[in-house]
Structures are given as C-alpha cells and as structure tokens.
C-alpha positions in Angstrom: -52.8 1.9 8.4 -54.3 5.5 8.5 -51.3 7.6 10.1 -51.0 11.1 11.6 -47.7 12.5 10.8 -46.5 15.2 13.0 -43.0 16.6 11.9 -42.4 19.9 10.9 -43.7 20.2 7.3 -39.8 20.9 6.0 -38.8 17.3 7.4 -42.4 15.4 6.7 -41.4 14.9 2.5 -39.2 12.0 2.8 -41.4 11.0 5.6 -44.4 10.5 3.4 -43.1 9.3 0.5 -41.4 6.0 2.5 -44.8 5.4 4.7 -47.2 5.5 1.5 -44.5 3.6 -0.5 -45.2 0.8 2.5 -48.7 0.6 1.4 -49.8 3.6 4.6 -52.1 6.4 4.8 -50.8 9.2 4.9 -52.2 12.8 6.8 -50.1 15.6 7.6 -50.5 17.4 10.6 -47.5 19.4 11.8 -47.4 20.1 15.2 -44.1 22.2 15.2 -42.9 25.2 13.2 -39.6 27.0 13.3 -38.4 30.9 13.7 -35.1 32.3 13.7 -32.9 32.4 16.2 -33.7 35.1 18.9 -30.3 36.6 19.4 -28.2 36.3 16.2 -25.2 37.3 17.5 -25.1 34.9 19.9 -24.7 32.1 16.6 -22.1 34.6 15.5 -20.3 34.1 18.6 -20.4 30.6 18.6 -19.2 30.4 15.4 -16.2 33.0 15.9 -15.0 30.6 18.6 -15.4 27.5 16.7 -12.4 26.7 17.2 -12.4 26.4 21.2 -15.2 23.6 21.4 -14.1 19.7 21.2 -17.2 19.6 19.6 -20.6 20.5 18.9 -23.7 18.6 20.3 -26.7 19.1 17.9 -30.1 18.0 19.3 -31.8 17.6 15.9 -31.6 18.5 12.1 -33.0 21.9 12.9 -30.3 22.7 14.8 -28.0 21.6 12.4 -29.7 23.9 9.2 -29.8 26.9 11.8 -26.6 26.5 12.8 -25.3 26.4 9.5 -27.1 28.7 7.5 -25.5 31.2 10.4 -22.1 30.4 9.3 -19.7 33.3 8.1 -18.9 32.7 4.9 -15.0 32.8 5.7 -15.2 29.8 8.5 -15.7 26.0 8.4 -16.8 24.1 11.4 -13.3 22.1 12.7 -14.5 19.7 15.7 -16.3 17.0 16.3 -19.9 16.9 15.9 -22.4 15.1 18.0 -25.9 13.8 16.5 -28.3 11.1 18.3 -29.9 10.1 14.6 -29.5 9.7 11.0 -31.7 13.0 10.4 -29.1 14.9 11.8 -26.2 13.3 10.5 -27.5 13.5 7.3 -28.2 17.3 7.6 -24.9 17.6 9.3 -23.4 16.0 6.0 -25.6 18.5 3.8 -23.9 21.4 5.5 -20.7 20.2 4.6 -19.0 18.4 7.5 -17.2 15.7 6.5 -18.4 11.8 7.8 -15.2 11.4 9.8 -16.1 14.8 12.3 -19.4 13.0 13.2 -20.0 10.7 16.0 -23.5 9.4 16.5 -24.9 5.8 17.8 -24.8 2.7 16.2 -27.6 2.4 14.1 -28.6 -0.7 15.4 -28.5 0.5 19.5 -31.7 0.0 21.3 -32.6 3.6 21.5 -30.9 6.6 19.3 -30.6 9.3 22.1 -28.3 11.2 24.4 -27.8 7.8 26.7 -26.6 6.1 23.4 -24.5 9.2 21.7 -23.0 9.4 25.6 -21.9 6.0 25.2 -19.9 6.3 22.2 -18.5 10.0 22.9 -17.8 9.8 26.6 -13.7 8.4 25.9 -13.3 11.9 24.1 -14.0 13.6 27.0 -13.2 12.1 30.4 -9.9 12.4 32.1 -7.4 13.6 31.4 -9.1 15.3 28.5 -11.7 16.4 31.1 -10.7 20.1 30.2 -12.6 19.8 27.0 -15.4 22.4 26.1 -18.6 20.9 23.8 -21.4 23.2 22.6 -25.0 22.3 23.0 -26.7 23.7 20.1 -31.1 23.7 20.3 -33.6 25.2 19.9 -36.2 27.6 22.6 -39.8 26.9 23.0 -41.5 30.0 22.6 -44.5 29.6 24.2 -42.9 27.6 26.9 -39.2 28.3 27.9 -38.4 26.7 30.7 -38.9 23.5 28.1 -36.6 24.4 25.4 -33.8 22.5 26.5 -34.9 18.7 27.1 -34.9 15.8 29.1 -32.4 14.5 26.8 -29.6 17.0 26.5 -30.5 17.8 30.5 -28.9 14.4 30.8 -25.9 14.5 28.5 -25.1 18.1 29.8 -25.0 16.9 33.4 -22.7 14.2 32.3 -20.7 16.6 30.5 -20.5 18.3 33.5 -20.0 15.8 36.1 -16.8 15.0 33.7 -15.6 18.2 34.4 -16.1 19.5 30.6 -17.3 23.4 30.1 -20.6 23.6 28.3 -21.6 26.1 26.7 -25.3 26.5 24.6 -26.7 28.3 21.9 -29.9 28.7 20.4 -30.1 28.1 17.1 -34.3 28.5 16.9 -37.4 29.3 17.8 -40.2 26.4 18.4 -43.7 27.5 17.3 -46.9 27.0 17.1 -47.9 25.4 13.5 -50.4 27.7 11.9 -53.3 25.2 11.7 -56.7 26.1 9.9 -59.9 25.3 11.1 -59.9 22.5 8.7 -57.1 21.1 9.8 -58.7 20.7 13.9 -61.2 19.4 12.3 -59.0 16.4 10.2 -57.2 16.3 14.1 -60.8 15.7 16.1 -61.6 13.0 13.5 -58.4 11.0 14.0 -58.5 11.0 17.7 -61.9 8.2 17.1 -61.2 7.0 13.9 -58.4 4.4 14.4 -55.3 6.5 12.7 -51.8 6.1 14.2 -50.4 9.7 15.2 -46.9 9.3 15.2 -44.7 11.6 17.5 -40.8 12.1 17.4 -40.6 15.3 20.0 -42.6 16.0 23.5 -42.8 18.8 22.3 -45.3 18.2 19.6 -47.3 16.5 22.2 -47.6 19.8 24.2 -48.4 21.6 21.2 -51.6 19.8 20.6 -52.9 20.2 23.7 -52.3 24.0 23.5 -54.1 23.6 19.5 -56.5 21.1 20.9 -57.3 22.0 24.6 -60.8 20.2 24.8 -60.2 17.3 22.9 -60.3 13.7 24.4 -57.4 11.3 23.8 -58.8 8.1 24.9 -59.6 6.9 22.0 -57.0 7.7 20.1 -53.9 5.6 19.0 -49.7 6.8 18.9 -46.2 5.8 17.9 -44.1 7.3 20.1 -40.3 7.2 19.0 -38.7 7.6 22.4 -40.2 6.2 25.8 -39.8 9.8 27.3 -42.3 10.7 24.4 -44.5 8.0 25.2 -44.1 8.3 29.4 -45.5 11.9 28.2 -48.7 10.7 26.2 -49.4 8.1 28.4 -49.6 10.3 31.4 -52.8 10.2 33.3 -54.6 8.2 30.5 -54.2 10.8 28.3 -53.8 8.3 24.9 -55.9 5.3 24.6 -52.8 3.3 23.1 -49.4 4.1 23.1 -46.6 2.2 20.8 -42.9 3.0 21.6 -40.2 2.1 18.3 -37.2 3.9 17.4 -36.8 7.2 15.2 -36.0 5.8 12.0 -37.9 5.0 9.0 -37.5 1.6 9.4 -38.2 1.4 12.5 -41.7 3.2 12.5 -43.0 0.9 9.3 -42.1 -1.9 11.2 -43.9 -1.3 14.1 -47.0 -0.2 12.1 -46.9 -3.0 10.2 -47.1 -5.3 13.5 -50.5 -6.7 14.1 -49.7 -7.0 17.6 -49.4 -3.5 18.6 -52.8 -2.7 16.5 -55.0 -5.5 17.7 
C-alpha cells in the first residue's frame, strides 16, 4: 500500500519505520509544524502552581514536550496526568512522570479520546471531590484561532465543568503551517489520483491542506482517518473519495491498511 503520512516530521520516525517494516510505502508529507509557546510566562505560571491542579489534561505528545521543556529546573510535576493515547503517555514517561501519575484509556477501548479518558477519570473528580481544579494543556492554531482548542477537549472541559471542577488552560504551542516546497505539492497532487492512503490523526492537518492545496480535487483520493470526528471532517461535502476510520495506534492503522475490504 502506497501511504501518505501526515504527522509532524518530529513524530513521523517511529511512524515509518513500523509501516515499511509491514511491507508499506512510505511518503512523508507533514501537514503540521510546531512554534513555541506565545506567552511563556503563562507556562511559567502553570508550572509555579503545579501544585493546585488535580491534574493536568494533555491533548497530545506536543503538549507534553512543550510543557516540559518549560519546566523550572527546581520543580517536578506532582498530580495526575491525563493522556487519551500511548503517544502521549509515552512522552509523558520521557519527561519523567512516573506510570502511576498517568491515567489514559484502556488500550483496547473502541476509540482512544476524551469520551474514553472521561470514562476512566470522571470518579476522581465528581462529588464530593467536585472542588477539584485540572489544567488543559494545548496547543493554538495560528492561522486559525478560534480552532485551537478542539472538539475533543470542548467535550471533556464541559464535563469538567458541568462537575463543578475549575479549569484552567494553557498553551503550550503554536500550530503551523509545514514549510512545503514546490516539490512536495507536487508529490501531494499525484497522490490525490494515484491510489495512496493519506493517513490523518488531527483535523487539523485536514485544514492545513486545504490552505497548502486550495484548488486541488479530493474525489479521487483515498484516507485513514484515526478518529470519526477526523473522518466526519474529510467526508464533508464529498470532499474525499474514500474515507477509512481505525484507531490511533500503530496497530491499529496496519491493520486496517492491510484489510482488503476497505481498499477494494
């Protein structure tokens, strides 16, 4: 299977080497980049009031390396910490937090995302330990910021808040536009008609293209969307010719491309 890989270009590595070890085609094509955080001291604050928060939610491994690479040298994190995938936990471990601070869904849930974290961390927080405080740590969407927080954490913050827990957010990066090359549109024109699997883990990718690509016709062109908000979003209006939904994982996403069903 020719595939279109998507992710940031400091996550795509281990992404590359599992899918070509599964016998796949590999092209690059990152459709996000990252910037530092636009206020600073507002990380610096969080961090000076660690102690305050329940716990932290981290909507991806981003987050977590921004957060972290923030951190005064003369603090450690000491809550809980909230992660809807193994990319982030795993990052979360890298920065030092031990296993038994995280809380994530079971690896084996239908869907790893704020509906399935909410379901594992909601006891912490509801009555009578409603008086909690979490932190919501993301990212902001340069180009588009009324976008930067999500569909997902929307949801887990309005549960949060319908609990009667304080949230609080920072930002712990900038989205941005990938600095493609004329070759690369190119590569991107050829795989919307040349039967390659474009895989997307973020909406956000999705909108990026269409700012990188704005002329180009979808409707040939094939996806693997990890989240069915991600593929709601290509489907829209026709946009994509196919759409595939599977979960996040590694796994997952060799699994599905290796169905013949989905690809017929």
């Amino acid at each position: 299977m020719k595939l279109v890989l998507t992710r940031p270009e400091a996550e795509a590595q281990a992404w590359i080497q599992g899918l070509v070890e599964a016998g796949h085609q590999v092209q690059c094509l990152p459709l996000l980049a990252f910037g530092p955080a636009p206020n600073p001291q507002a990380l610096d604050d969080a961090w000076q009031a660690a102690h305050s928060y329940h716990a932290a939610m981290f909507v991806s491994s981003q987050a977590v390396r921004s957060f972290f690479a923030a951190r005064p040298k003369h603090l450690v994190w000491p809550s809980r910490c909230w992660a809807t995938g193994p990319g982030t936990r795993a990052a979360l471990l890298q920065a030092g937090v031990q296993p038994e601070q995280i809380d994530m869904p079971d690896a084996n849930a239908a869907q790893l995302d704020s509906e399935a974290l909410w379901a594992v961390v909601a006891q912490q927080v509801v009555p009578p330990r409603s008086t909690a405080s979490v932190l919501l740590v993301r990212g902001s969407d340069v180009l588009a910021p009324q976008q930067a927080a999500g569909h997902g954490r929307d949801w887990l913050a309005q549960q949060l808040l319908a609990a009667g827990v304080q949230v609080a957010y920072v930002v712990a990066y900038q989205r941005l536009a990938p600095p493609w090359t004329d070759s690369d549109r190119d590569q991107a024109a050829q795989a919307a008609t040349n039967g390659a699997v474009w895989l997307f883990s973020s909406s956000q990718a999705w909108l990026q293209l269409q700012r990188l690509m704005p002329q180009q016709n979808w409707s040939q062109a094939r996806a693997l969307a990890t989240h069915p908000r991600i593929a709601s979003a290509l489907a829209s209006q026709g946009a994509w010719g196919q759409v595939v939904t599977c979960k996040g994982d590694l796994a997952a996403v060799r699994l599905a491309l290796d169905h013949p069903a989905h690809w017929a």
